[in-house]
N, C-alpha and C positions, 0 to 999 in steps of 0.2 A: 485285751480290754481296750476299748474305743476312747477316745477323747473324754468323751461324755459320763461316762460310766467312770471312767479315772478320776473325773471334779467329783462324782456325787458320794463315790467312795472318800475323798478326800474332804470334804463337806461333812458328812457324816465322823470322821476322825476330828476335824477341827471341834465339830459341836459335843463330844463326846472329853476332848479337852478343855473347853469352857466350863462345862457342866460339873468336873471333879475336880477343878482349880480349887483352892482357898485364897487363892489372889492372881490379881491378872495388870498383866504391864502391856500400855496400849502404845506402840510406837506408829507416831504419823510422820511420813511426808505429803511433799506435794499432792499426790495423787490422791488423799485424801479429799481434799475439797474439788477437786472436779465436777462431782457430780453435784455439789453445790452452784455451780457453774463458773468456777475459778478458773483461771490459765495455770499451767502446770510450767511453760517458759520450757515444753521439753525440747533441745536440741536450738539451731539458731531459729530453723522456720518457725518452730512452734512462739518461739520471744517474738520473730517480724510479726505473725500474723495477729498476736493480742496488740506489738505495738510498733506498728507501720514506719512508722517517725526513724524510730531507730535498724532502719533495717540497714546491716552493712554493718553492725556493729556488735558483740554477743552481749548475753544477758552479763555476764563478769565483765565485760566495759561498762556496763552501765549503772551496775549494781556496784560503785567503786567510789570511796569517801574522798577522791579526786575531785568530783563534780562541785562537790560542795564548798570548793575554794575553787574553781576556775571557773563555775558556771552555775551559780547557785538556783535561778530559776529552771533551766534544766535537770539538777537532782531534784528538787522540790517536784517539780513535775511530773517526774516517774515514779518518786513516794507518795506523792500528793493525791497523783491518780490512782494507785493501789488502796491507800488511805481508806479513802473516798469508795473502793472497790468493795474492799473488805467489809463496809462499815455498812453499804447497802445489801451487800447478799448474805442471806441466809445460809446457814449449817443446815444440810440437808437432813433426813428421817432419820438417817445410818446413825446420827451423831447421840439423838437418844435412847436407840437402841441399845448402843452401846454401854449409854451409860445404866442403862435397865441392868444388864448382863454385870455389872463390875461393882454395884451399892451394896447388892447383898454379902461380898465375898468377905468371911471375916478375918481376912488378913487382910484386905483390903484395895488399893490399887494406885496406879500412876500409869501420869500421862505423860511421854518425850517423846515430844516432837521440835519439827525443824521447819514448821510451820511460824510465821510472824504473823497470823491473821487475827489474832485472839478468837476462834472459832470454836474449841472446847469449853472454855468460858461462857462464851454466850450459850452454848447448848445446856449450861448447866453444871459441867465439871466446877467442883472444887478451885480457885485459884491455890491452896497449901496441896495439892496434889496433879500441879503438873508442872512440868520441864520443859520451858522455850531453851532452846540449848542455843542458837540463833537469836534471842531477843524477840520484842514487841515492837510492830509498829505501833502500836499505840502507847508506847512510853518515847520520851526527849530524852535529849544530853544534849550540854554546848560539843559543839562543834569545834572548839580552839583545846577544849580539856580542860577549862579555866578551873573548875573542881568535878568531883568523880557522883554529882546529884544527878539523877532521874528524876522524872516528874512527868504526871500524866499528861496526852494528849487529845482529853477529853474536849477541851475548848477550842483546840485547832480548828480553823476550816480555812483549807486550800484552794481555792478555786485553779482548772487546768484548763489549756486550751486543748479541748480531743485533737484538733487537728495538724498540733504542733509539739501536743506533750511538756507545755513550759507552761510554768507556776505565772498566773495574772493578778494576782493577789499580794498583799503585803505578806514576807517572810517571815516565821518565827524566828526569836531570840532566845539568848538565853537569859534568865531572869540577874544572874550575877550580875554577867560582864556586858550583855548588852550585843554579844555576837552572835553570829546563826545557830541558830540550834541543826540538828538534825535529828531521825531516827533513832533507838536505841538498837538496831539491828546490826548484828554482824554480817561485812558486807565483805567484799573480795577486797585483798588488801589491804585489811582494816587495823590498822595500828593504835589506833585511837575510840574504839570501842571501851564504853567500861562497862564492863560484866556484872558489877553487884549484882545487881538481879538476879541474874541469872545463876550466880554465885549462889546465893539465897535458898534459889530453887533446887538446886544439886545438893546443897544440904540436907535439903529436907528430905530428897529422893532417895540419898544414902543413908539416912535415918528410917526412913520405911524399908530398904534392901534389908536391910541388916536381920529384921522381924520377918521375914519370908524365907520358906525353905523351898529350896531348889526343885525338890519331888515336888510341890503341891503349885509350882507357880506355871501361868501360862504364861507365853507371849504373844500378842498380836500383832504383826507390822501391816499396818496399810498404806500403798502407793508410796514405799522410800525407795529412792531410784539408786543409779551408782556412779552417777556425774559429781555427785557431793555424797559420797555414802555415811556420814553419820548416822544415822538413825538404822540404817542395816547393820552398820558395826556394833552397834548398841543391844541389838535387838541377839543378835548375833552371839555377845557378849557374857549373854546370860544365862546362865543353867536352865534347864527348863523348858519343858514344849515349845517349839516354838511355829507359829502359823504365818504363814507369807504369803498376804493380798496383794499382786500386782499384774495389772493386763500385759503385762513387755517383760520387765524385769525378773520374772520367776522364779528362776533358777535359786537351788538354794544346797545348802551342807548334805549331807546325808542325816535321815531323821526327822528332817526339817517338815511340815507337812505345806505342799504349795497349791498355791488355789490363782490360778493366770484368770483371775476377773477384779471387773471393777469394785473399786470399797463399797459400794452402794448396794449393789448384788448382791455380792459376799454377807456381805450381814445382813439381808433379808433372807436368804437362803438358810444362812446358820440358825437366823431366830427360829425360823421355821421349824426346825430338827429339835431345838430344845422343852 
C-alpha cells in the first residue's frame, strides 16, 4: 500500500473513531495554529526566521523570566509582539469544525493544550472545558510574586518596535505593589509562575475524566511536537483511541492511528468522511 492509500485508510479509521466516541479529548500544540498563520518557533531557524532580532539565541533564552528583571523592555517586546500576534490572527476553519464534531458527544469533551494563544476560546470553546496547561497570554501576574492574583490583559496594549523586538510603550504593573507585571505563562526556568489557573482548569479536567469511559473516549492530538512533549504525554496517557495529526512528528505507540498532515487538512478530510 502506497503513501497515499495508507493516509486515506487512516482517515477513514480516524473518522470512523470520531463518529462512535461519546466523548473526545482534543490535545493541541503548536502546530495547531499554523494554518492560522502562527509561528510554530520550530527548531532555532524556525524562532530566527519569525524573529530576526534574536537570532544567535534559542526560543528557551528568550522565553525565560530572566528578561523580565534584566531587560524588561526586551521581554515585554517578545510578549508584547506575540500579544499583539495572537490577538490580531484568527483561528482558522479547522477550529469550528472541530468544535461541530465535540457539542454533540454526550459525555462530552476537553480541550489541553500547550498553546498560550487563547485560540479555542475565541473559536467558541467553552472556557470551563479547556486546559492551558502552559498558561494565558492573556492573563497577568506581578512579576516580584508580591501575591499569587491574576488578572486579565484585556486593557494591555504594547506597543513593539518590529525592527528591534523592544517594548516603546509604558510597561505594565502590578496593581498591588506597583512592580512589573508579566505574562501568566510558563516559561523556561520559571520559578515564579503561579499556576492557579491553571490549577483551576485541571480540576475541572479531572472532574470530566473521571465521567468518561476509556472504551467510548477518543483522542485527538494536533501538531504537539517533542521538544516540549506535554501535550503528547498527555494524549498518550489516556486510555482510548488515540489519533495523531502532525506533518514531522508522526510517529506514534502501536494502535495509535497516525495522519503525517497538517491540522487544517486533517480535519477537513475527516469532516468529510463523517
Amino acid at each position: 500500500m502506497d503513501a497515499a492509500s495508507n493516509i486515506d485508510a487512516s482517515l477513514e479509521r480516524a473518522a470512523a473513531a470520531i463518529a462512535s466516541a461519546d466523548a473526545l479529548l482534543i490535545g493541541a500544540g503548536a502546530g495547531m495554529g499554523v494554518d492560522s498563520g502562527l509561528p510554530d518557533f520550530r527548531g532555532d531557524q524556525g524562532f530566527w526566521k519569525a524573529y530576526p532580532p534574536f537570532r544567535g539565541r534559542r526560543f528557551a533564552d528568550v522565553s525565560n523570566p530572566v528578561w523580565f528583571r534584566s531587560d524588561p523592555a526586551q521581554a515585554w517586546g517578545f510578549f508584547g509582539h506575540r500579544l499583539n500576534l495572537y490577538r490580531t490572527t484568527s483561528p482558522h476553519a479547522g477550529f469550528d469544525v472541530v468544535r461541530r464534531w465535540v457539542e454533540p458527544k454526550p459525555r462530552g469533551h476537553f480541550v489541553f493544550t500547550s498553546n498560550v494563544d487563547g485560540h479555542f476560546q475565541r473559536a467558541g470553546f467553552a472556557e470551563e472545558n479547556v486546559l492551558e496547561c502552559h498558561g494565558s497570554i492573556h492573563h497577568l501576574q506581578c512579576a516580584q510574586v508580591c501575591d499569587h492574583a491574576i488578572w486579565p490583559a484585556d486593557e494591555l496594549a504594547v506597543a513593539v518596535d518590529d525592527e528591534t523586538i523592544r517594548a516603546t510603550s509604558e510597561l505594565p504593573t502590578c496593581p498591588n505593589c506597583q512592580a512589573l507585571a508579566r505574562p501568566n505563562i510558563l516559561m523556561f526556568g520559571d520559578y515564579d509562575w503561579i499556576s492557579a489557573r491553571c490549577d483551576e482548569q485541571h480540576r475541572r479536567y479531572v472532574d470530566w475524566f473521571r465521567n468518561v469511559h476509556a472504551r467510548t473516549l477518543t483522542v485527538i492530538e494536533f501538531g504537539a511536537g517533542v521538544s516540549v512533549p506535554t501535550v503528547r504525554y498527555e494524549c498518550e496517557a489516556r486510555v482510548g483511541k488515540l489519533i495523531r495529526v502532525n506533518p514531522r512528528d508522526s510517529r506514534t505507540p502501536e494502535g495509535v492511528i497516525s495522519l503525517p498532515l497538517g491540522a487544517l487538512e486533517a480535519i477537513e478530510r475527516i469532516d468529510a468522511l463523517l
